[in-house]
C-alpha positions in Angstrom: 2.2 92.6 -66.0 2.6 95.9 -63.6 3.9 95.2 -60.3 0.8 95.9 -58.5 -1.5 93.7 -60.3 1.7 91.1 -59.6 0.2 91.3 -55.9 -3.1 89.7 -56.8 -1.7 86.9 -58.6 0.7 86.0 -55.8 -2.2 86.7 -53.1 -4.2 84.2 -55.1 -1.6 81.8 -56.0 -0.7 81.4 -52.5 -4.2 81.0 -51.9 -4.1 77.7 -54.8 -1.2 76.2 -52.5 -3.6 77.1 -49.2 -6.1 74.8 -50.6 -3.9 72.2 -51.2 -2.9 72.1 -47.5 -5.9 72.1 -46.0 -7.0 69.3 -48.0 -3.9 67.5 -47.1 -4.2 68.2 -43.6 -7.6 67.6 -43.3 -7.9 64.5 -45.1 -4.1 62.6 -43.8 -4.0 61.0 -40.4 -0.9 62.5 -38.7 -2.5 64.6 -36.3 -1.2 63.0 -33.8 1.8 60.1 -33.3 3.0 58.0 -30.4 5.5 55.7 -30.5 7.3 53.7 -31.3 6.1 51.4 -28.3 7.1 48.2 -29.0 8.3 48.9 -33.0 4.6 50.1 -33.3 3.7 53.7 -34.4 0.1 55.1 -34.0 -0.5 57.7 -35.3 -4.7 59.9 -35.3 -6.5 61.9 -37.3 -9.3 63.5 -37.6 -11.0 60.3 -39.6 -8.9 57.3 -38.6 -7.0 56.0 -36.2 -3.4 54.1 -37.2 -1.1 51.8 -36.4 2.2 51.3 -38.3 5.0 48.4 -37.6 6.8 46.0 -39.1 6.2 47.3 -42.7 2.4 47.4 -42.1 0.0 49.8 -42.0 -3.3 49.3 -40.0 -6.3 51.9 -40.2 -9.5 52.0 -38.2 -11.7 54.4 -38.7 -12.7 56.4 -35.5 -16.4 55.9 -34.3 -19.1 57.9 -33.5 -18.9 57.6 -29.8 -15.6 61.1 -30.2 -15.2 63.9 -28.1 -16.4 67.1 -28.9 -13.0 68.3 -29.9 -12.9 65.6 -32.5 -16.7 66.8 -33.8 -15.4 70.5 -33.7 -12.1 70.0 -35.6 -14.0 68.0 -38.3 -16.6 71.1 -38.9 -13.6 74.0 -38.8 -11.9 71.8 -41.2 -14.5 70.9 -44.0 -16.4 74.1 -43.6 -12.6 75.9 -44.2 -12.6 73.7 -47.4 -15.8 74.5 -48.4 -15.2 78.3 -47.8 -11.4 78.2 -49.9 -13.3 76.5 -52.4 -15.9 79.3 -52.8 -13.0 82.0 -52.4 -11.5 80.3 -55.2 -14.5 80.4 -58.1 -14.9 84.0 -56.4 -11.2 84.8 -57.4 -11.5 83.5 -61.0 -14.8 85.7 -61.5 -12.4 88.5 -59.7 -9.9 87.8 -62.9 -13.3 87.7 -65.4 -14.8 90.1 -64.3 -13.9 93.8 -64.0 -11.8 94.3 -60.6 -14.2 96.3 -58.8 -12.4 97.2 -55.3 -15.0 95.8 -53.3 -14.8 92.6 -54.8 -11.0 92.1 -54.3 -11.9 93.6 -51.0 -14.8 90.1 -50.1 -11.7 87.9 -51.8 -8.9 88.6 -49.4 -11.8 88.5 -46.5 -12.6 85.2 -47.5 -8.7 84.2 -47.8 -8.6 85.2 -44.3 -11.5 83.8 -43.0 -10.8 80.4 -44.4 -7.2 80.4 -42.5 -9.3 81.4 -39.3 -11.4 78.6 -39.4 -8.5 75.8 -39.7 -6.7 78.1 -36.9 -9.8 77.5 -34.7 -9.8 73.8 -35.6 -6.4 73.0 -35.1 -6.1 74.5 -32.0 -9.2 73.3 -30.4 -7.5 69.9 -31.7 -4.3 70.7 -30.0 -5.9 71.9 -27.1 -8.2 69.1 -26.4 -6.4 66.3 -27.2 -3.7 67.3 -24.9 -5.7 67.3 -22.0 -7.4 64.7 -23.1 -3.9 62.6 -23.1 -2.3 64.3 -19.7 -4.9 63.4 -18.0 -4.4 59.8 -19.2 -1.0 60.5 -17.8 0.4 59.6 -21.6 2.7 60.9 -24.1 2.5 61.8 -27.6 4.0 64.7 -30.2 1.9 66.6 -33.1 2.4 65.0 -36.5 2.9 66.6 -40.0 -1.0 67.2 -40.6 -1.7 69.7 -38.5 1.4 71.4 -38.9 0.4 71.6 -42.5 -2.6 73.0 -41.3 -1.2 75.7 -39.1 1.3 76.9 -42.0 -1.9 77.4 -44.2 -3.1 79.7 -41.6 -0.3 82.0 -41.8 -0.2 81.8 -45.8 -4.4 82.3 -46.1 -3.8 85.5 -44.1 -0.6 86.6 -46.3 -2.3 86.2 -49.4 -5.5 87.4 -48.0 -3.6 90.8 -46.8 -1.9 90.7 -50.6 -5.5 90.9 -52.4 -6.9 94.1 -49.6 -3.2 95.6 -49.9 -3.8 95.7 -53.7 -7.5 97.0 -53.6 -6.5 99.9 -51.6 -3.2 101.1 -52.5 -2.9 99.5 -56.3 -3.6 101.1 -59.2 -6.8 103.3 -58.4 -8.4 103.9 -62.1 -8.8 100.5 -62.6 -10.3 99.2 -59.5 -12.6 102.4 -59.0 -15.7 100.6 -60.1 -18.1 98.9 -57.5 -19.5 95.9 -58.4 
């Protein structure tokens, strides 16, 4: 393998371990955690609501009556799911298919754009909950979830930077074709 074709299949191997983290911070319920009040640990997500003590576990499943923040964070998230997993069939037909430079050009803007969507719903998360809880005069810390989230952010837009790096500057005879 030259080096410059290495680039794409780093930017889109990256991308596979992307996926996986925005899955697993979508779908886990460390969001958020207080505690431990009273040898109980609660912990939120974006689905359910936790409590852990004592060696048991104790899930509810959060209502409809949320706050926008909640609705908002839920749509970034799924729709950045839906959009890595449509990046990802478009990267395998990238591999099948001739490398045309415009189409390695749509992958790595789609590679970004997913990481821009969990950015926008983690923070509007962040943000909102931490009002939401200051104002309640409380006190909590930000679990593993969406800090799993906000490290995909930073790895969607590395290997979305690999895959436009290698359309531009790689090898120029074989990506010259438009699709």
């Amino acid at each position: 393998m030259k080096m410059a074709g290495a680039k794409v299949v780093i930017g889109v191997s990256l991308f596979v371990v992307v996926c996986v983290l925005i899955a697993v911070s979508t779908a886990t319920d460390f969001w958020t955690t207080v505690g431990p009040i009273e040898g109980t640990t609660f912990s939120t997500g974006l689905w359910r609501f936790c409590a852990y003590g004592y060696g048991e576990k104790e899930c509810e499943g959060l209502g409809g009556d949320l706050n926008a923040f909640v609705y908002g964070a839920r749509a970034c998230m799924v729709s950045a799911c839906i959009l890595a997993f449509i990046a990802l069939v478009c990267s395998v037909l990238m591999f099948i298919a001739e490398r045309a430079k415009l189409r390695m050009v749509a992958v790595g803007i789609m590679y970004v754009s997913t990481g821009l969507l969990v950015l926008v719903g983690t923070t509007w998360f962040a943000v909102g909950y931490t009002e939401e809880v200051q104002q309640a005069g409380g006190d909590f810390a930000f679990g593993y979830s969406i800090i799993v989230g906000w490290v995909s952010v930073a790895l969607a837009k590395v290997s979305g930077l690999l895959i436009v790096y290698q359309a531009y500057y790689g090898n120029q005879d074989r990506y010259a074709t438009l699709p």
